[in-house]
N, C-alpha and C positions, 0 to 999 in steps of 0.2 A: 627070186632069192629064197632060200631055204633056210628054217627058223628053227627052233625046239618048241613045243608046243604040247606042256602036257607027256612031256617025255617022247616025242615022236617027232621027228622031221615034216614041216609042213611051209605052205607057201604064205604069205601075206599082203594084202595089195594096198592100194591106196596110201593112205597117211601113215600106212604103220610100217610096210616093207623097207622104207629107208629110216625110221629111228630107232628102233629095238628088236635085239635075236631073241629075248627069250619072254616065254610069258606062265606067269605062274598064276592060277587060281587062288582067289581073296574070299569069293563071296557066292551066295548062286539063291535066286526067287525065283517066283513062280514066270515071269516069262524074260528074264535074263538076269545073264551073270557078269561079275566084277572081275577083272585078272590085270596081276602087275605088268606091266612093260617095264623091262631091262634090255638094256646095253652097257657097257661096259665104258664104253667110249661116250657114254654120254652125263651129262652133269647131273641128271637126278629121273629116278623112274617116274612114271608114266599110270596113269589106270584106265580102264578101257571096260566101259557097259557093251556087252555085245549077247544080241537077241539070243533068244534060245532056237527060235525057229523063226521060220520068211512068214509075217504075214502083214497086210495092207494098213492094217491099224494101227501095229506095235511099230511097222518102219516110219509110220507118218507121226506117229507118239514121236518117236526118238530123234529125228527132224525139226520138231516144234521143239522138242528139249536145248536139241542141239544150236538150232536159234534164238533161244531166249538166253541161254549161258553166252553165247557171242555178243548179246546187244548188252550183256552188264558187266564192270570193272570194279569190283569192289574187294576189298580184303578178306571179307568174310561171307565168300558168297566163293564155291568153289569155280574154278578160272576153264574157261574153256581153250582147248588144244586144236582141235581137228573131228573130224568124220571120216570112216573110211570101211574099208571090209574085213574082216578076219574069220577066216576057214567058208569063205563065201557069203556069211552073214555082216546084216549091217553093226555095225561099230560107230560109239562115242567116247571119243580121246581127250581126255580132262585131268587136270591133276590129281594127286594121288597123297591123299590127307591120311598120314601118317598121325594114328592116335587114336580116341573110343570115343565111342555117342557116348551124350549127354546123359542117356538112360542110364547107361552099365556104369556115369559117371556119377552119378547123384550121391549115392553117401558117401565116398570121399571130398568133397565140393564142402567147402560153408556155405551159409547163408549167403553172403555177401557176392562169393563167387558165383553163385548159380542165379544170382538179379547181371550182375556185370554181363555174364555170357546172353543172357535174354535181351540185352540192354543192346549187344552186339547185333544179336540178331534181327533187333527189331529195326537197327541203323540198317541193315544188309534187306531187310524186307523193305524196307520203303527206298532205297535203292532200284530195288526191281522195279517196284511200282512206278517209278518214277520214269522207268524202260516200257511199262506198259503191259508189263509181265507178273501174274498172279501166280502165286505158287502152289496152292489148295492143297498141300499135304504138310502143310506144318506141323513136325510133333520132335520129343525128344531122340529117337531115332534117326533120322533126318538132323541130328544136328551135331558134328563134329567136333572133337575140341585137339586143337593139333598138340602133339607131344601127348595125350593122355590125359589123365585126371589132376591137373600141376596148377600152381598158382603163378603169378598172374594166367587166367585163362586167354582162351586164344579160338573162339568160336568158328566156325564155318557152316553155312548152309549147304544143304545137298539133296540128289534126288529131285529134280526137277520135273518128273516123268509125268508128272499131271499139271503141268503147268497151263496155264490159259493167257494167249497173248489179248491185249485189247484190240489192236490192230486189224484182228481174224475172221472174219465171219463161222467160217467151217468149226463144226462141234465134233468134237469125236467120242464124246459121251452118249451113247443110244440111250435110246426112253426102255426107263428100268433097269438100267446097267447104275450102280452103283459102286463107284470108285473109290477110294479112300480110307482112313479109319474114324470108323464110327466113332470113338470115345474123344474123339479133337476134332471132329468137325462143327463145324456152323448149323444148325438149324435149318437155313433156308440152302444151304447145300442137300441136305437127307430130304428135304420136301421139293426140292425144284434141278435132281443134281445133272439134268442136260441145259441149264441156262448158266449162262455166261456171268457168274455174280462179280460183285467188286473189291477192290480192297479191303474191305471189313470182317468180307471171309478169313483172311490171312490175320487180320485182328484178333479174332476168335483163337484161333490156330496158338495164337502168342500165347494168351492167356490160359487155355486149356495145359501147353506144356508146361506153364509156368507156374498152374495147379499142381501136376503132376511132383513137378520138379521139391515143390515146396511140403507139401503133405505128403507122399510116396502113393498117388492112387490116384488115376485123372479122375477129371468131375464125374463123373458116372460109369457107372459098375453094374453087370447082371450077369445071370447066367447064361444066356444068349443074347445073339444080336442085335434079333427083335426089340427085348426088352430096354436093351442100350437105345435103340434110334427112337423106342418112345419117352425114354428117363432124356433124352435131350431136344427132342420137340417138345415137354409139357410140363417135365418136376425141374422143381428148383432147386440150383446149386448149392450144397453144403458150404460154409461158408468155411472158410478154409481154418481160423482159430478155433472154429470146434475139433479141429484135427488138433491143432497145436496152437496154443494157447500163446504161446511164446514171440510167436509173429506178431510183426508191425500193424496197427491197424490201417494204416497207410498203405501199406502191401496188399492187405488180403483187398483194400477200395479197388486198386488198380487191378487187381486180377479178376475181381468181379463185376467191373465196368468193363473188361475187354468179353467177358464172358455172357453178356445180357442177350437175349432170345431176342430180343431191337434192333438191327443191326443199327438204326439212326440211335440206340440207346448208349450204343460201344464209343470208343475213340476216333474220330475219323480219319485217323491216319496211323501208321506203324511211327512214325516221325515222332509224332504226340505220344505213345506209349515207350517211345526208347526215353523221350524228354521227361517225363513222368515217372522213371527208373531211376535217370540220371540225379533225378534231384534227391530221391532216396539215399544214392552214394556219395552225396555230394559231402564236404566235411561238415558239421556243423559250425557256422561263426561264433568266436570268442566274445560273447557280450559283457564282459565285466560286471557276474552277478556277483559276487563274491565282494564287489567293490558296493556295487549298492545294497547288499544286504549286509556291509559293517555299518550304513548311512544309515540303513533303517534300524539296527541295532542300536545304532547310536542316538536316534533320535527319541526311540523310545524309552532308553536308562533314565536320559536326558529329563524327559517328563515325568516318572518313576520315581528317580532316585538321583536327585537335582546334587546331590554331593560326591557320586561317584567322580574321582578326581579324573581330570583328562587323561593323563595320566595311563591307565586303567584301558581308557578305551583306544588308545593310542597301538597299546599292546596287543589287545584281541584283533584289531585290525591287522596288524603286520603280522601276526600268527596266522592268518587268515589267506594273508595274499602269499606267504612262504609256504601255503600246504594247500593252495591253488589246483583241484587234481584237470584234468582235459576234459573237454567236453562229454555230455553225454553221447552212447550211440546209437545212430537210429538203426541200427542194422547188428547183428549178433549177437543181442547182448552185453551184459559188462564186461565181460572175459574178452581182451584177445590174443585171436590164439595166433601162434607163431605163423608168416605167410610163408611159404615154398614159393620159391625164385625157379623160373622155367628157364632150363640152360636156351644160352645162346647158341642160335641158330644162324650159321654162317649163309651167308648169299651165294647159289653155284656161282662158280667164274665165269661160265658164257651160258646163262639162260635161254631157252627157246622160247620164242617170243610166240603166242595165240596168231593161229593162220585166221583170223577172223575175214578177211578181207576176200577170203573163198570159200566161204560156208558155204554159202547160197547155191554157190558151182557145185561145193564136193556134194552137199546136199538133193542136187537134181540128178549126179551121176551117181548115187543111191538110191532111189526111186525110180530111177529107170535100168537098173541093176536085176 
């Protein structure tokens, strides 16, 4: 079947020749790129990681990616589609998160919104884990917000490509190959990064973007690499209210408990630091101070000033509960500010559903491709 591709007529096989003619260029790294899938006849595009070149690592990367997206179902964790070939190279067909990283979204975001979306993710991270799948690249880039920079957010993870199943024996991290970004990694990833570490890696990961996210400068900064992979095996974290004073002290605990050079020191679970978020945003309860501090007003006139008429204090009470203001908030400040409604996002009419149930096949008939 015959396609556009890049402006040129070309072939495409596997999972992609029967659902989309045309493919447009989104994205491109150092060893693959991102391109839209379109069809016209069908209910919503397509995106597709496809290698830059054939080789045994990057196909066997993109395989373990491709099955770790298949073993998880979660809302914010992007959905796996298919496997397949495009222009002879291998291909992974996934949906197509229409919107910007978290990076290019930070000063349009509140406060509030940028704890909810890490809240999301750290639900979508222990998801995985809970698949048996480490994600080891956790950072703001890597993390999606669909529709844009809008409120209510709408997080998704992505970029799986360093993923590590528990499942696996096989390492595809050679000794001395260092994967990842320095400035959000784990400690015991920079000191050990061909062993198989565990969830608390990905804890790290949380924390580190939610440094970022929060001060505008992850926890460590240098002129070179170098310098970075030793400011995070040895100096200690700036602590985040020395940036910004304005932060919750509660905030900056949690991001420097997920942040500690211990991994036993961290949270031991992404589960525990979403839950740990969540109580952040939670509303504060109406305690009826206002009612016991007219009691203790009253109690003390009372001993004071034994003639003021009841009268009197009857007044200041009800002046008191008529001008009642909300609770305080643990989160923005006293100001809030107007929230943005993220328009409604219709359901396509007939969805394609994740061929999960042939990875494993399309995956062998890519390796032996």
């Amino acid at each position: 079947m015959s396609f556009t591709f890049e402006g040129k007529e070309t072939t495409m096989l596997d999972a992609i020749d029967s659902l989309y003619g045309t493919v447009v260029p989104l994205a491109s790294g150092g060893t693959a790129a991102i391109y839209r899938l379109h069809h016209p006849d069908r209910p919503r595009d397509l995106a597709a990681k496809v290698l830059r070149y054939d080789d045994a690592s990057l196909n066997a990367r993109l395989c373990r990616e491709a099955r770790a997206l298949a073993s998880i179902d979660h809302p914010h964790i992007c959905r796996y589609h298919s496997v397949g070939r495009l222009l002879g190279r291998p291909c992974l067909v996934m949906e197509l998160i229409e919107g910007t990283n978290l990076l290019e979204a930070r000063r349009a975001l509140r406060q509030r919104a940028k704890i909810e979306a890490m809240k999301q993710v750290a639900e979508a991270v222990h998801a995985a884990h809970q698949a048996g799948v480490i994600h080891r690249d956790i950072k703001p880039q890597n993390i999606m917000l669909r529709g844009g920079a809008i409120e209510p957010v709408d997080a998704v993870l992505v970029d799986f490509g360093l993923v590590w199943s528990t499942d696996e024996e096989t390492q595809l991290t050679h000794q001395g190959q260092l994967l990842g970004t320095p400035v959000y990694m784990a400690p015991e990833q920079i000191e050990n990064p061909t062993r198989a570490h565990g969830a608390r890696v990905d804890v790290y990961g949380l924390g580190a973007t939610l440094y970022h996210l929060l001060t505008g400068r992850p926890p460590f900064q240098a002129d070179n690499q170098f310098l970075v992979l030793e400011q995070v095996l040895r100096a200690e974290v700036v602590p985040l209210r020395k940036h910004d004073a304005s932060l919750p002290p509660a905030l900056e605990a949690i991001v420097l408990r997920c942040l500690a050079k211990n991994p036993d020191d961290r949270y031991a679970s992404a589960a525990a630091v979403a839950e740990a978020l969540g109580a952040l945003l939670a509303p504060a309860p109406r305690l009826g101070w206002t009612r016991a501090l007219s009691r203790t007003i009253a109690t003390t006139a009372g001993k004071t000033a034994p003639r003021i008429g009841s009268w009197l204090m009857a007044t200041i009470a009800l002046a008191m509960l008529f001008l009642q203001p909300g609770p305080p908030r643990a989160v923005d400040g006293p100001r809030e500010a107007p929230r943005l409604v993220a328009p409604a996002i219709a359901a396509p009419a007939a969805a394609i559903e994740p061929d999960t149930s042939r990875a494993d096949d399309k995956i062998a008939s890519v390796n032996a491709a």
